[in-house]
N, C-alpha and C positions, 0 to 999 in steps of 0.2 A: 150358350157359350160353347165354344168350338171346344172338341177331347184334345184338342193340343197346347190350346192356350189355358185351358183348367188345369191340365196336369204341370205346364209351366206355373203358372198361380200357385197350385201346391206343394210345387219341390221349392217356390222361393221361398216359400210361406214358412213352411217348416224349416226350413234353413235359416230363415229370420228368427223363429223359437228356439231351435238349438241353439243359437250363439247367443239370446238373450238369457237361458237359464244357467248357460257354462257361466254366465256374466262380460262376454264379448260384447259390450254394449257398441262400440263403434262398428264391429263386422256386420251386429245385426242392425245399424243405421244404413248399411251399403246394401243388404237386402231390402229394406224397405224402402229407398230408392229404385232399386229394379223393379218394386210391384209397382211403383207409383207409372216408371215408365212403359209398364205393358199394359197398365188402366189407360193410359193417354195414346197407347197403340190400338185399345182395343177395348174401346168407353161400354164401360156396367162391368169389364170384368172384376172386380173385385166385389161389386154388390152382387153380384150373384152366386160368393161362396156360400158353403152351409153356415149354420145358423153360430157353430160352434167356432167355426174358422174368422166368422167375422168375430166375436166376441173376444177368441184372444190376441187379432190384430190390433181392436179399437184400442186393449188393455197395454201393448209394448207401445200404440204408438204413443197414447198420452204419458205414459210414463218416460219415454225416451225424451218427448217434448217439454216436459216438465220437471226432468233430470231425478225424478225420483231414486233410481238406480243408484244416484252419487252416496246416499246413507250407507247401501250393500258393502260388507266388509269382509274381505278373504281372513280366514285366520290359518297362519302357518302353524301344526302339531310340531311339536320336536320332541324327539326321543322317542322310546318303545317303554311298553309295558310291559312287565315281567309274565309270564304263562307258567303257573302251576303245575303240579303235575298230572292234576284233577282234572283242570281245562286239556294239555295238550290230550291224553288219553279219549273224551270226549271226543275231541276235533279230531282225532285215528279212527275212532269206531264212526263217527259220523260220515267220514270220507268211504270207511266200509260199507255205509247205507248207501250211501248214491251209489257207487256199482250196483249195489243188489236191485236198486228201484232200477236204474237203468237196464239190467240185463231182464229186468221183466217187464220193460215197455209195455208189452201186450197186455200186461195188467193196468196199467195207467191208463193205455186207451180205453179200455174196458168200464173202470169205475170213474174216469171225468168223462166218457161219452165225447171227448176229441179224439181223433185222427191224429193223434202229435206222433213227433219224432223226434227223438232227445237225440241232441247236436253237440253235449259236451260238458265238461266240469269245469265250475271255477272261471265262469267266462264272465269277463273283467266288464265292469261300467262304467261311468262316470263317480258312482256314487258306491261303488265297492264292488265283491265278486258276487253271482249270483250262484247257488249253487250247483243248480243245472238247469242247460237252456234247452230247450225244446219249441217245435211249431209243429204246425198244419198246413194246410194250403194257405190257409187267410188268417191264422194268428200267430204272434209272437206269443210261448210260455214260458214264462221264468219261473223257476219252482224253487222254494227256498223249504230246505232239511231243518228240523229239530229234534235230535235222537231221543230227549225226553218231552218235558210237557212244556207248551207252548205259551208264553203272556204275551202281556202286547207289543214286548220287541221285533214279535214276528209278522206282526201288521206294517208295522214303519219298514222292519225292511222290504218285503214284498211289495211295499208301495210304491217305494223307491226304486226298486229294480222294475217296475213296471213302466214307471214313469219317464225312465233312461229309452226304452225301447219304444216307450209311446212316441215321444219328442225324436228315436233319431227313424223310426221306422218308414221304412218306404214303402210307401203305399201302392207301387207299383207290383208290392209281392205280398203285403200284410196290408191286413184291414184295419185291424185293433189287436190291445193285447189282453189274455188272460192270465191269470197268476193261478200259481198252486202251490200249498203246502203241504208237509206232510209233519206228523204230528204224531208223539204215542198217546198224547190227549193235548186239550185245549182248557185255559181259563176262559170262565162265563165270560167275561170281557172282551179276553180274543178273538171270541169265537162273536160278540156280538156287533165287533167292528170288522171283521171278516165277512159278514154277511151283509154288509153295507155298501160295501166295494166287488167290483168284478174276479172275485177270488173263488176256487176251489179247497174247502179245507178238507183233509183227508187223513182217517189217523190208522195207524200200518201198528202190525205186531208181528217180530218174528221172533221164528221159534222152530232150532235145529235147519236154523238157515231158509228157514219156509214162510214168502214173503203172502202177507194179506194186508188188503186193504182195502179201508171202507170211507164213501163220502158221507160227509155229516148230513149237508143240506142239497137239495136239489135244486138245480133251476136247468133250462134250457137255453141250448145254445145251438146256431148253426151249423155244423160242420160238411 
């Protein structure tokens, strides 16, 4: 398959995914329309994605064919929840930690073995803020802050902010995404569905303002 007709295949592709998990089920029928007519311009393009790309095509299109989607139900929140003075104090010193991790990048590249560059705070997703973004040449990092110890809330978010970047990610600048935590520890649990997924868990201690930090588990990665 020709590098222009794959990369069109892939920008519909995921343009079709995006607008299936916003729940845009008719935007992502008009994507799946244009792949239909560039398979008919350009016979086997489609069977010749990766193994991954075919699997969550077959998956929107029976579902769109089959109306599955029609169950899916938005729920509107109303109101706000009160914040303590326990939680906002937390949420002050925690917003003090992203500075700190951030203005020691060099540390971060250091103990996740990425080449990343933290690109900001509180950058907004689909599915909430994440609490700071960072990449590489070919990753997207989302790194999600917990000033004390970590359970398994810190999974689902991190997953979720992964998941935002995997689905809108352009692949003509990112490959894949890694996630990162940071932690003053981790529950056994946390830490055992963290190491299940493409996540870096990392637990920091400061002290007279002096940031360290150490990765739990190892694996390898390209950069």
């Amino acid at each position: 398959m020709k590098t222009a007709v794959r990369k069109n295949v892939e920008y519909h592709l995921h343009r079709m995914f995006c607008h299936y998990l916003d729940g845009e089920f008719d935007e992502a029928k008009k994507f799946e329309t244009i792949l239909h007519t560039i398979e008919a311009e350009n016979t086997g393009a489609l069977s010749r994605i990766n193994k991954w790309d075919k699997k969550r095509l077959l998956m929107m299109k029976k579902s769109l064919k089959d109306k599955e989607y029609s169950n899916i139900k938005v729920i509107d929140i109303k109101g706000e929840e009160k914040v303590d003075a326990t939680e906002f104090e937390v949420a002050t010193s925690e917003k003090k930690l992203h500075k700190i991790l951030v203005k020691n990048e060099g540390l971060l590249r250091e103990v996740t073995g990425l080449n990343l560059k933290c690109a900001g705070f509180e950058q907004e997703t689909q599915y909430g803020f994440v609490d700071i973004m960072a990449y590489t040449s070919i990753y997207a990092v989302p790194i999600e802050v917990k000033l004390n110890r970590a359970n398994h809330t810190i999974v689902a978010q991190i997953q979720k902010y992964m998941k935002s970047y995997l689905y809108k990610v352009n692949y003509g600048i990112w490959r894949d995404v890694i996630g990162v935590t940071v932690a003053s520890e981790y529950s056994d649990n946390a830490l055992q569905e963290l190491r299940k997924i493409n996540v870096i868990p990392l637990v920091y201690t400061l002290l007279d303002n002096k940031l360290s930090l150490k990765r739990i588990n190892r694996r390898s990665y390209d950069i």
